[in-house]
Backbone as CSV, one residue per row, in Angstrom:
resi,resn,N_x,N_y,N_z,CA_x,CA_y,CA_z,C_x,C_y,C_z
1,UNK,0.843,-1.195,0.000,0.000,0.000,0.000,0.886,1.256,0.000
2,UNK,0.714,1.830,-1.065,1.103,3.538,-1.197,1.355,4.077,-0.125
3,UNK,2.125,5.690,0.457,1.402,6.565,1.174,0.441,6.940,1.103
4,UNK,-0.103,7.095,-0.217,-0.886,8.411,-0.689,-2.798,6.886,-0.145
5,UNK,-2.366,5.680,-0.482,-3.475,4.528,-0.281,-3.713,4.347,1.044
6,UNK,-2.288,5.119,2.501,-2.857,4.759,3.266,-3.400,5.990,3.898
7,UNK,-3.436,6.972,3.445,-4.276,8.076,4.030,-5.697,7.928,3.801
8,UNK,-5.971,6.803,3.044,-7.743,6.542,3.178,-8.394,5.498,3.844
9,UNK,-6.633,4.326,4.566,-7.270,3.442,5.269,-8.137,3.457,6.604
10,UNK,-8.676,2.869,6.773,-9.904,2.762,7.679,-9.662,1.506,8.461
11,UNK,-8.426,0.622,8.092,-8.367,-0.464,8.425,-8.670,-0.354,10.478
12,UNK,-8.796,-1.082,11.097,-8.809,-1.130,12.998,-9.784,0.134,12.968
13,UNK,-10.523,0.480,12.552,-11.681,1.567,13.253,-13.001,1.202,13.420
14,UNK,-13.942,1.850,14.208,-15.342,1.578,14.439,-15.817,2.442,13.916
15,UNK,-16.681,2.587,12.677,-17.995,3.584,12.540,-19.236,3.238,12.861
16,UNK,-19.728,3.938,13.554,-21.269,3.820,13.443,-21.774,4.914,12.615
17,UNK,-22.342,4.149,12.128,-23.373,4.901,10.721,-25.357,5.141,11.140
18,UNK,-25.673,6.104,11.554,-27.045,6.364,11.981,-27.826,5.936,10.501
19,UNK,-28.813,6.069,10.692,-29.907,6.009,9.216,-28.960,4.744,8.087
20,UNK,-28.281,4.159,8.851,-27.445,3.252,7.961,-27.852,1.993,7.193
21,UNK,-28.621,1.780,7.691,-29.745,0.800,6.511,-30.412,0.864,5.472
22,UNK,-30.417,2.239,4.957,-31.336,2.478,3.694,-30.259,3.578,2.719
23,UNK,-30.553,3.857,1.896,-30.159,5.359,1.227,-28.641,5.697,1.677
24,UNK,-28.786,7.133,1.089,-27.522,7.876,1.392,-26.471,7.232,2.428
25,UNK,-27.135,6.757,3.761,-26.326,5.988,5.050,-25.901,4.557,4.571
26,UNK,-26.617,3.636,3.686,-26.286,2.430,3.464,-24.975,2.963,2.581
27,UNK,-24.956,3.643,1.543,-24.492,4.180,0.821,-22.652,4.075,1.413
28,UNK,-22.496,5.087,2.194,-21.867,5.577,2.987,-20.651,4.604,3.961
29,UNK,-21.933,3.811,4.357,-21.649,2.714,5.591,-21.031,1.728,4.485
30,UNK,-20.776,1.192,3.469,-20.496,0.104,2.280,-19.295,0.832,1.957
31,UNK,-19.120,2.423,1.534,-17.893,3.460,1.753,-16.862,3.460,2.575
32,UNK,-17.242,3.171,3.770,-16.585,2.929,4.776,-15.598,1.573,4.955
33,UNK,-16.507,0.065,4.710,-15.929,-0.490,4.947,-15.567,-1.138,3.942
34,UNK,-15.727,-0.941,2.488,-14.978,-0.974,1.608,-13.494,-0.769,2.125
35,UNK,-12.867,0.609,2.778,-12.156,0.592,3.258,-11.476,0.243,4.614
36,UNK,-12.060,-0.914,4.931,-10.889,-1.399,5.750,-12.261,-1.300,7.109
37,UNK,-13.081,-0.282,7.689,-13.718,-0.180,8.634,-14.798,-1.351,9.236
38,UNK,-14.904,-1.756,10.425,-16.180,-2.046,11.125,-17.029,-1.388,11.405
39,UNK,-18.401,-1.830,10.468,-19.430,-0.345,10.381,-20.557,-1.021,10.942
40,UNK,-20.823,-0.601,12.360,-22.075,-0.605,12.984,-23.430,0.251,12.354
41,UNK,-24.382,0.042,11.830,-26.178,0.341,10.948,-26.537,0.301,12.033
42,UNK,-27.187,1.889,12.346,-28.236,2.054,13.423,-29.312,2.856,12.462
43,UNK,-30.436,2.093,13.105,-31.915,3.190,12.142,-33.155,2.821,13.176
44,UNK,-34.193,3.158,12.472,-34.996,2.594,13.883,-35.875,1.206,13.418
45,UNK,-35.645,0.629,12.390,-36.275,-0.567,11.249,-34.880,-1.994,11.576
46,UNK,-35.576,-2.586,12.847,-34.363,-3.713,12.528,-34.187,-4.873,11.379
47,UNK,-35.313,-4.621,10.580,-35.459,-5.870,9.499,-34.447,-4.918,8.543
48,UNK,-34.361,-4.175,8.352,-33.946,-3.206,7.158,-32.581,-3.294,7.774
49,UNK,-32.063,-3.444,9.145,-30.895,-2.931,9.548,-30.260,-4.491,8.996
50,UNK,-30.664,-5.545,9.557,-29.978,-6.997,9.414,-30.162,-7.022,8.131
51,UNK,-31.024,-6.953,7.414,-31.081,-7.288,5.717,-29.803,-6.778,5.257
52,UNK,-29.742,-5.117,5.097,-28.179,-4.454,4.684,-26.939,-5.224,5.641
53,UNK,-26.908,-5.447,7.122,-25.516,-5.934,7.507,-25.433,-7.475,6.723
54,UNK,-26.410,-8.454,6.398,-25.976,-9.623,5.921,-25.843,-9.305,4.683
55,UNK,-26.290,-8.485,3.634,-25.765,-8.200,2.693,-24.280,-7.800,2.498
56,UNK,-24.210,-6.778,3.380,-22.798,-6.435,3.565,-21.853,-7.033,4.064
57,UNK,-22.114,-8.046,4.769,-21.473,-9.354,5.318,-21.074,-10.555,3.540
58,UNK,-21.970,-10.381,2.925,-21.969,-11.339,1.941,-20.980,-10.777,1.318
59,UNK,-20.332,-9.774,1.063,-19.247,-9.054,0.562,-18.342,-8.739,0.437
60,UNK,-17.916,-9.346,1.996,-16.965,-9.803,2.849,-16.781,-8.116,3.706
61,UNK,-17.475,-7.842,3.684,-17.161,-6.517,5.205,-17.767,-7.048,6.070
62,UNK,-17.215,-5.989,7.202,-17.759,-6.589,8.782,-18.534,-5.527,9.048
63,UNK,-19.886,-6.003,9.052,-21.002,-4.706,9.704,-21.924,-5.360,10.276
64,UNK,-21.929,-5.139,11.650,-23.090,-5.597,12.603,-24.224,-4.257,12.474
65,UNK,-25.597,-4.453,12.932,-26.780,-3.639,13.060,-26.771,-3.761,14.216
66,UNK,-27.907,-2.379,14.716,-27.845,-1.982,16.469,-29.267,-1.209,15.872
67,UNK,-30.463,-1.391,16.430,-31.493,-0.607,16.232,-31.553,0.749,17.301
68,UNK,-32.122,1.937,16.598,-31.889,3.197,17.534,-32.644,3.874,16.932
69,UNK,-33.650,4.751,17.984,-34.267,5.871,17.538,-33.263,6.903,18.106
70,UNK,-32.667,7.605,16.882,-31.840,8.974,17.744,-32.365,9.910,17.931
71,UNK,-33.199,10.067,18.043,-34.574,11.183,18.609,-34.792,10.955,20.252
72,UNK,-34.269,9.897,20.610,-34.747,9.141,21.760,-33.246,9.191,22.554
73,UNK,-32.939,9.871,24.202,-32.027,10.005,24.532,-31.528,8.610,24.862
74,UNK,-32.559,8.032,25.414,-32.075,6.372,26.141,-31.938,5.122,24.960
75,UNK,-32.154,5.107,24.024,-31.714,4.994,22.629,-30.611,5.172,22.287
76,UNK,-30.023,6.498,22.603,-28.934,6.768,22.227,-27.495,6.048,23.074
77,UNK,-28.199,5.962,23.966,-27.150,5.741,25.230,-27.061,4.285,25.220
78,UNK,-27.850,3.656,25.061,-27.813,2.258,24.653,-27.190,2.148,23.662
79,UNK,-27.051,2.274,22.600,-26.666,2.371,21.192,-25.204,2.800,21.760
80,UNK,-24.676,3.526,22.293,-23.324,3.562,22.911,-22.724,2.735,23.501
81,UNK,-23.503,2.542,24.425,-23.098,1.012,25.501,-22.797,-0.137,24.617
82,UNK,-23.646,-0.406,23.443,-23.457,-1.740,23.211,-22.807,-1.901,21.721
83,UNK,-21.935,-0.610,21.455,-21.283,-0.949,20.737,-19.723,-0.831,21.099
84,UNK,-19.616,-0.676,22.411,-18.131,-0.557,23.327,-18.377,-2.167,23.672
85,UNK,-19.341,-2.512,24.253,-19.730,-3.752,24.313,-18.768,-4.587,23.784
86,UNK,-19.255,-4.307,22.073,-19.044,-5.407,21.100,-17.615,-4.966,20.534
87,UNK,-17.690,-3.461,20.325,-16.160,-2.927,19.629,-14.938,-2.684,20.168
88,UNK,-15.266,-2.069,21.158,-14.469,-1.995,22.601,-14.452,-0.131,22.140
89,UNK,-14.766,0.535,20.874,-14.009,1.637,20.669,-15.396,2.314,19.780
90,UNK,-15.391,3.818,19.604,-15.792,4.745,18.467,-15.012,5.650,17.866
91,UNK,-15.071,4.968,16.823,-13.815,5.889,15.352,-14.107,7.118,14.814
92,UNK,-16.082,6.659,14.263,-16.264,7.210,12.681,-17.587,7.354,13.430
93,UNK,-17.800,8.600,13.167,-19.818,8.529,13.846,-20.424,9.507,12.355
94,UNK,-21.046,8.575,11.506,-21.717,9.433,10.748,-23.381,9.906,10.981
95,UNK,-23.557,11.084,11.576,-24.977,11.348,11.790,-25.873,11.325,10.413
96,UNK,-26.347,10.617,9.906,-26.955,10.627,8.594,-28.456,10.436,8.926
97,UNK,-29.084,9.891,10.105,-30.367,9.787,9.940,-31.279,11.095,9.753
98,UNK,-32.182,10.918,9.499,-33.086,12.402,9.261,-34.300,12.068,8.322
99,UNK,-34.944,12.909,8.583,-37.009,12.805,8.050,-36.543,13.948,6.843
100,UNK,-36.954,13.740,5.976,-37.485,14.372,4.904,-38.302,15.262,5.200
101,UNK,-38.585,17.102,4.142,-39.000,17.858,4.166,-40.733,17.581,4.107
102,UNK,-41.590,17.885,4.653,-42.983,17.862,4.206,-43.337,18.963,3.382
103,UNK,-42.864,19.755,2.742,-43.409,20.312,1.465,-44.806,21.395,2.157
104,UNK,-44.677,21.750,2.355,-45.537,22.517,3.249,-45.294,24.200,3.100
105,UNK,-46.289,25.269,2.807,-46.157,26.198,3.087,-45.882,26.461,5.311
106,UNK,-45.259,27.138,5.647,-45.168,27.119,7.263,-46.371,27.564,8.104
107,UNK,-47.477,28.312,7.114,-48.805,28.317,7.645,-49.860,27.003,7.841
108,UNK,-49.223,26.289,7.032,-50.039,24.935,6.984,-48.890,23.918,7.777
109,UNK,-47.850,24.158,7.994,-47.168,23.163,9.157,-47.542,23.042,10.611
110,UNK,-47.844,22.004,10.897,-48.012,21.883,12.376,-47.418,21.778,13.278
111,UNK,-47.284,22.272,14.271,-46.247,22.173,15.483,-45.890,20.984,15.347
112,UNK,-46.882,19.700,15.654,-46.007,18.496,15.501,-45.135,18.047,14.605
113,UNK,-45.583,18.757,13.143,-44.782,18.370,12.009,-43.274,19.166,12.718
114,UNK,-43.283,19.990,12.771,-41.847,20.497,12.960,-41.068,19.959,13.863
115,UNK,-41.980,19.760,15.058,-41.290,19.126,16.547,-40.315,18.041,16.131
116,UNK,-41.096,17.050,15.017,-40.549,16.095,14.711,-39.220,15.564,13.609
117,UNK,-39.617,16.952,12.776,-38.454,17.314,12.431,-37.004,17.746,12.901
118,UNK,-37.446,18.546,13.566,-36.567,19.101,15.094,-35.626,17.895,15.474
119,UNK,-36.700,16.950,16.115,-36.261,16.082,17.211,-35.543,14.910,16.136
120,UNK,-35.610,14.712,15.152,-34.685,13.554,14.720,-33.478,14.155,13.703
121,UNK,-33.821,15.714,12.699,-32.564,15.787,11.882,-31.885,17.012,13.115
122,UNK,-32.388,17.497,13.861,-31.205,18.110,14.600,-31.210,17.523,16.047
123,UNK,-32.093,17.027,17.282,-31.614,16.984,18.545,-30.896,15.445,18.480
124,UNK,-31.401,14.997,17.574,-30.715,13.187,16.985,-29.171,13.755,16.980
125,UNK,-28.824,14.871,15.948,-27.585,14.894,15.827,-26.795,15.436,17.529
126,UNK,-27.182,16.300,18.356,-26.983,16.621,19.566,-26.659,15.385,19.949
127,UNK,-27.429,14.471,20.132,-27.383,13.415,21.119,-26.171,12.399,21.004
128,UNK,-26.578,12.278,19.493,-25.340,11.127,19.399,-23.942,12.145,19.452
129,UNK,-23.863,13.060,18.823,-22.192,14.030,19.463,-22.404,13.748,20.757
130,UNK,-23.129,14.125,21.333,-22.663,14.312,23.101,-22.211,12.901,23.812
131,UNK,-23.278,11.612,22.965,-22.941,10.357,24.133,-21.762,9.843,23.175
132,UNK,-22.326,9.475,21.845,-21.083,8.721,20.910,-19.848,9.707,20.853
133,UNK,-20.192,10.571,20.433,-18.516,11.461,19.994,-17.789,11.760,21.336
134,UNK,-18.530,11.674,22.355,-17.844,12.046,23.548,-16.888,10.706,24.104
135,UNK,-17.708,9.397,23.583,-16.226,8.378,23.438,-14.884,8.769,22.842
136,UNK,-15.467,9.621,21.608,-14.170,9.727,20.860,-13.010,10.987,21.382
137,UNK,-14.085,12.040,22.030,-13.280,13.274,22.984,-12.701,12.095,23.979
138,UNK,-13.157,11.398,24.556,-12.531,10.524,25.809,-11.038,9.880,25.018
139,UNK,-10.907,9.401,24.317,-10.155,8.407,23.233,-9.220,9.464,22.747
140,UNK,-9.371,10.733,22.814,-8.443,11.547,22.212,-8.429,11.459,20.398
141,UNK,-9.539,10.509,19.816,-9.354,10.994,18.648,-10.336,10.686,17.674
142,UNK,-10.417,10.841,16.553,-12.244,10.390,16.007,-13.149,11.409,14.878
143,UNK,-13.559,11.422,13.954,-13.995,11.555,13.263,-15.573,12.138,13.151
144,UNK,-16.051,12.803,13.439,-17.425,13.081,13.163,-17.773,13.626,11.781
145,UNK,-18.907,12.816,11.013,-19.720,13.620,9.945,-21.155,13.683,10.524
146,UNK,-21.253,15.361,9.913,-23.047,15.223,10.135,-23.412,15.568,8.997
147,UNK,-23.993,14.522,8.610,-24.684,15.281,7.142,-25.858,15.724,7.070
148,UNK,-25.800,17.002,6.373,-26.641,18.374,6.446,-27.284,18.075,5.455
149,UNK,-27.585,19.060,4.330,-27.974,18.931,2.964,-27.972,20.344,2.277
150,UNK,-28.170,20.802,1.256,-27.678,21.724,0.286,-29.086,22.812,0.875
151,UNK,-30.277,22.279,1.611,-30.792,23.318,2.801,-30.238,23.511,3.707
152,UNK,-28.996,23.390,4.123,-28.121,24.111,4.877,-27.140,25.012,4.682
153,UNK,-27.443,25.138,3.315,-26.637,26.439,2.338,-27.424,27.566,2.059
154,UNK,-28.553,26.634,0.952,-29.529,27.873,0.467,-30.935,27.159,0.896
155,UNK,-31.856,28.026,0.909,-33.556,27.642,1.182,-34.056,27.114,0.263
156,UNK,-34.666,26.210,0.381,-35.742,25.375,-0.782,-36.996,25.573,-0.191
157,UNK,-38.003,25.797,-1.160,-39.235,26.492,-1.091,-40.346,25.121,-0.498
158,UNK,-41.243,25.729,0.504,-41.831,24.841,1.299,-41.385,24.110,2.412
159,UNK,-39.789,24.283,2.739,-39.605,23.308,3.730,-38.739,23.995,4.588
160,UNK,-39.327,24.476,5.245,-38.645,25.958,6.536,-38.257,24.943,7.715
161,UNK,-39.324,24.092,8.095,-38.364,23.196,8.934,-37.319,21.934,8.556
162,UNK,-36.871,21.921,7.284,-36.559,20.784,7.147,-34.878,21.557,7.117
163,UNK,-35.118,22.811,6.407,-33.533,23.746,6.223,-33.618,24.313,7.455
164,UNK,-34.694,24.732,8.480,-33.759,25.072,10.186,-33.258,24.304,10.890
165,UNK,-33.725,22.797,10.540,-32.631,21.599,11.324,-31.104,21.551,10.279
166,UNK,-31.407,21.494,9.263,-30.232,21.474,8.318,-28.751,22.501,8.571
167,UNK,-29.837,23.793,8.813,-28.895,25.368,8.875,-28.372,24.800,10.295
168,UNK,-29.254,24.236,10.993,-28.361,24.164,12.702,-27.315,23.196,12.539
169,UNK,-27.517,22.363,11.972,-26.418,20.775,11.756,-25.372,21.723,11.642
170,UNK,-25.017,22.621,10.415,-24.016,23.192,10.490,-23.448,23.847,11.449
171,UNK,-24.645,24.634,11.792,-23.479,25.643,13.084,-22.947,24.591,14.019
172,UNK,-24.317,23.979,14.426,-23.870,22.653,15.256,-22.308,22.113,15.117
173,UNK,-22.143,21.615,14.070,-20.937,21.255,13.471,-19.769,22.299,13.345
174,UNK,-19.956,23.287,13.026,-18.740,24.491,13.594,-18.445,24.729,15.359
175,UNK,-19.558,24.879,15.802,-19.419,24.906,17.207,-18.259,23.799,17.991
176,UNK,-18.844,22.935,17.187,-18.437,21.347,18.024,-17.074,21.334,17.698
177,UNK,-16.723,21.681,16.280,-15.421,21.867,16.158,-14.287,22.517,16.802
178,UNK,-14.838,23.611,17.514,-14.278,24.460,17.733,-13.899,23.670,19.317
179,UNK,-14.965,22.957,20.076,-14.604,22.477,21.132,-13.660,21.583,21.482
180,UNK,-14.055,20.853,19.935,-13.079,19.365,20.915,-12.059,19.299,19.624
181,UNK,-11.593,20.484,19.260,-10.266,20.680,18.398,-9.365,20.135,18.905
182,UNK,-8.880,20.190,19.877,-7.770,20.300,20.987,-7.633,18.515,21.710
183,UNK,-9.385,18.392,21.635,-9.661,16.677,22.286,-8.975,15.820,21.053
184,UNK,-8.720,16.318,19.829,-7.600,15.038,18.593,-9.406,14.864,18.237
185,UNK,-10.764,15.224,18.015,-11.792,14.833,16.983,-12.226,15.827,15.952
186,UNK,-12.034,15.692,15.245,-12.382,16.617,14.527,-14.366,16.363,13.551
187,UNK,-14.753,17.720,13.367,-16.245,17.622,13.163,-16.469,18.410,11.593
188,UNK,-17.087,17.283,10.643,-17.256,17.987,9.855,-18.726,17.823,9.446
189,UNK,-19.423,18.761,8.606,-20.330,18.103,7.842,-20.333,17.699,6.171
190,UNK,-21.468,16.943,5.997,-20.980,16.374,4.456,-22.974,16.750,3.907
191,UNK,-22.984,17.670,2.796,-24.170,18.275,2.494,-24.477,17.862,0.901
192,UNK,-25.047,16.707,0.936,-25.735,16.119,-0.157,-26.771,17.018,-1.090
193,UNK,-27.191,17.065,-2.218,-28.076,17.722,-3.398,-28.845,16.789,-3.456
194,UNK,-29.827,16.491,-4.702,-30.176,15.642,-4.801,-29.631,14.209,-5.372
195,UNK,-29.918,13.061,-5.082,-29.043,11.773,-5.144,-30.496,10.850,-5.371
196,UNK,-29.776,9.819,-6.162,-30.422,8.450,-6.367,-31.136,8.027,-5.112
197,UNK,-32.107,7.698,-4.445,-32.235,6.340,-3.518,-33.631,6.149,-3.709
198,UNK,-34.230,5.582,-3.248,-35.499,4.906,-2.818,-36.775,6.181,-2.274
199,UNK,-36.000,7.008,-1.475,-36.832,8.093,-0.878,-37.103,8.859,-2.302
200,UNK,-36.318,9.243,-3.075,-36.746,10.009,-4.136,-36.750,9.490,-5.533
201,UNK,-37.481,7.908,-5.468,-37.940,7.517,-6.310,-38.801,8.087,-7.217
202,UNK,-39.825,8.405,-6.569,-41.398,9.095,-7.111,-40.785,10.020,-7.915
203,UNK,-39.998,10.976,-7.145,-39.925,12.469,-7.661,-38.802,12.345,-8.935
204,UNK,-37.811,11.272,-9.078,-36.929,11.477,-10.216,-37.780,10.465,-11.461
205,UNK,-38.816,10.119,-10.928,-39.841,9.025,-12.600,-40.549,9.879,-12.732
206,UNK,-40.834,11.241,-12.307,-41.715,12.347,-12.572,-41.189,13.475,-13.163
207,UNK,-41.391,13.325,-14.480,-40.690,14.623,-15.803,-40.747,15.999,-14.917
208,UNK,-42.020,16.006,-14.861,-41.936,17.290,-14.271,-41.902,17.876,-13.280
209,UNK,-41.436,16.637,-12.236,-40.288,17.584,-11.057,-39.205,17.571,-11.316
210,UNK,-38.473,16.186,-11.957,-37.417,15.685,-11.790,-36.297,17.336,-12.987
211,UNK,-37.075,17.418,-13.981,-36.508,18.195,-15.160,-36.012,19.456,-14.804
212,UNK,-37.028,19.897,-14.064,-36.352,20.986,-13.372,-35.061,21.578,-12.270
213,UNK,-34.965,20.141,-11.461,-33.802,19.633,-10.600,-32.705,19.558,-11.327
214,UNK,-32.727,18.668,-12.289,-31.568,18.338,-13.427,-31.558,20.090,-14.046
215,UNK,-32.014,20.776,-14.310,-31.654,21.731,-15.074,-30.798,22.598,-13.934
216,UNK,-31.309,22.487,-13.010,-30.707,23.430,-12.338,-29.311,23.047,-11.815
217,UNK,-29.330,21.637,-11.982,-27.702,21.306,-11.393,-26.485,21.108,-12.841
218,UNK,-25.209,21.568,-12.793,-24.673,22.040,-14.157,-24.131,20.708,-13.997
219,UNK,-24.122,19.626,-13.210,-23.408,18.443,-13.892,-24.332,17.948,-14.383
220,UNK,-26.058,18.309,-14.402,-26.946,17.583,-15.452,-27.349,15.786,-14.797
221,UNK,-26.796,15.730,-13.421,-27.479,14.536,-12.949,-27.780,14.317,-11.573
222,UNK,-28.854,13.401,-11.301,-28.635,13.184,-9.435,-27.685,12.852,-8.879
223,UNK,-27.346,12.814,-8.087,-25.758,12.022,-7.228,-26.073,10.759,-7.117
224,UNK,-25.016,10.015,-7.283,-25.288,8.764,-7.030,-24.632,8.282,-5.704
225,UNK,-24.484,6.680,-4.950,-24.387,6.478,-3.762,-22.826,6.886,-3.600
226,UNK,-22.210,6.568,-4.593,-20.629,6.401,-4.736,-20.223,7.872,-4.651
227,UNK,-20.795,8.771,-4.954,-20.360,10.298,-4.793,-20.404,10.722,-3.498
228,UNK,-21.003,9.975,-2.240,-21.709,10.145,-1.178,-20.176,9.736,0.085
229,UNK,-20.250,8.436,-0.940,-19.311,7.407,-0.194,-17.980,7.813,-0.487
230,UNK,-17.763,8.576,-1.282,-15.865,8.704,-1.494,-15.993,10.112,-0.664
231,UNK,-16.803,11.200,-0.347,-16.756,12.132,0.247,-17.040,11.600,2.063
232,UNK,-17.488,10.283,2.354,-17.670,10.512,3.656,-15.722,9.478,3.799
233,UNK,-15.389,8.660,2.562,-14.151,8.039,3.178,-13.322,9.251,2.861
234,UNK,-13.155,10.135,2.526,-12.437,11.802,2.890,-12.503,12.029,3.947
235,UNK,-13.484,12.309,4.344,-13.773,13.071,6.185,-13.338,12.279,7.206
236,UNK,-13.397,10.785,6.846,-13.537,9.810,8.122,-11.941,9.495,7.853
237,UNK,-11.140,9.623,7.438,-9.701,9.213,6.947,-8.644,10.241,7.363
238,UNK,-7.888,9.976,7.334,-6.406,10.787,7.727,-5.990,11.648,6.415
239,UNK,-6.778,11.395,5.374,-6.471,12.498,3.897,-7.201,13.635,4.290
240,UNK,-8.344,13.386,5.605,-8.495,15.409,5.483,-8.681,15.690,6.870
241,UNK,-7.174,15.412,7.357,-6.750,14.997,8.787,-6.602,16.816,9.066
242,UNK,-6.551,17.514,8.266,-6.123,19.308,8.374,-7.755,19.961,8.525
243,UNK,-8.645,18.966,8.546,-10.112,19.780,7.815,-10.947,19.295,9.409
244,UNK,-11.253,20.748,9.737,-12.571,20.826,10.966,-13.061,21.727,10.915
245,UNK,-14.801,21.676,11.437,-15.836,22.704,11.404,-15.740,22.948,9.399
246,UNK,-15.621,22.384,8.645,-15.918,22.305,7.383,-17.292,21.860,6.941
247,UNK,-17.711,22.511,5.141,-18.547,21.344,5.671,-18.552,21.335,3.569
248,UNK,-18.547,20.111,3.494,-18.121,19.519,2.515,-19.021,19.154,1.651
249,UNK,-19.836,19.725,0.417,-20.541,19.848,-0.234,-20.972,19.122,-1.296
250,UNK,-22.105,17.670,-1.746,-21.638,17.049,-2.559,-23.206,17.346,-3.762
251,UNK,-23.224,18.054,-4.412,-24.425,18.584,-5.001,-24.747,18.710,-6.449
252,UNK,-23.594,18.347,-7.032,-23.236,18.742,-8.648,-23.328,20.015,-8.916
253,UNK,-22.885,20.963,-8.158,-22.996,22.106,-8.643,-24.066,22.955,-8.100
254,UNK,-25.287,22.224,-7.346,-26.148,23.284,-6.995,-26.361,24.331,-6.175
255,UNK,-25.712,24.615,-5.557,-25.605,25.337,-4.618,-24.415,26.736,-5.649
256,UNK,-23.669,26.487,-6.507,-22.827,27.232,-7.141,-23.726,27.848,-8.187
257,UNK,-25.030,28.063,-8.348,-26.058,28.460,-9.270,-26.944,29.706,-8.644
């Protein structure tokens, strides 16, 4: 192995990957241990979580599932416990879980709609920094991604709560940086456009949402999983061992429009 091959190894680390069973996180979590990592799938669907780890097992990576609502503090804390349990350690914490925008003018949103937004794409991310990443402040060293999304840059129309959890991930993620600089973890975020998966099936077989998305992005396509996954084995690796409170943009261009 190169120098330049081992600044992306991952080989002896633990990630836990939130929302890691489906989409963008499965994505990600297969990214990971492609290179070398043990990637713990937490989501709150344990059929979905074991389906992806034996898949990913069939592949020859090592990824156990851990079910977790990260909305849920005692969830979270469990989900800590029992992967020191099993790992003895936390490397790589990618916050990826999160609810989708409801499309909503904010006069027609309901407190609950937002609460709930709230409580899984931003106090989810709180929780797991404070119990998981605080292994890694303890450990002196460690990796955080939170991934935001390209509503944490600019506003997309109808979804005021989906870009005020987004806009906070970031500060969130500068803040945090700034704290545990010094603890050897560094915090970045990683802010997806639109991308291939399952959640935005409907909307990319539909001309006339999808046409307008594509026009507006100048590489002319959705992201796919692999664009997702070489930007989170960047962050989680010793190649962007200089990079904190960043936040790392993977959009084709949209946000540069």
């Amino acid at each position: 192995m190169s120098e330049r091959e081992v600044l992306f190894d991952l080989t002896g680390r633990v990630a836990v990957v939130t929302g890691g069973g489906r989409g963008i996180g499965r994505g990600i979590a297969e990214g990971l241990a492609a290179f070398g990592a043990r990637v713990v799938l937490t989501g709150r669907t344990q059929s979905t979580l074991d389906q992806a780890a034996v898949e990913m097992r069939g592949r020859g990576y090592d990824a156990l599932a851990q079910m977790a609502d990260v909305s849920r503090e005692g969830d979270v804390v469990a989900l800590r416990d029992a992967v020191l349990g099993v790992c003895g350690q936390i490397d790589i914490l990618v916050n990826n879980a999160g609810v989708n925008p409801i499309y909503l003018g904010i006069e027609r949103t309901s407190l609950a709609d937002w609460q709930n937004i709230i409580d899984t794409n931003l106090t989810g991310v709180f929780l797991c920094c404070k119990y998981l990443g605080g292994v890694m402040a303890g450990q002196g060293k460690g990796s955080i991604i939170n991934v935001s999304s390209v509503a944490g840059h600019v506003g997309l129309r109808r979804s005021v709560p989906y870009c005020a959890t987004k806009g906070g991930v970031e500060l969130l993620t500068k803040g945090l940086a700034l704290d545990w600089a010094k603890k050897g973890v560094r915090v970045n975020t990683l802010a997806p456009g639109y991308f291939e998966t399952d959640l935005t099936a409907g909307m990319r077989e539909n001309d006339a949402l999808a046409a307008p998305l594509i026009a507006h992005t100048p590489l002319g396509r959705f992201g796919k999983l692999d664009d997702a996954a070489g930007a989170a084995v960047f962050l989680a690796s010793d190649a962007s061992a200089y990079m904190t409170g960043a936040s790392l943009v993977v959009d084709g261009g949209w946000t540069a429009d």
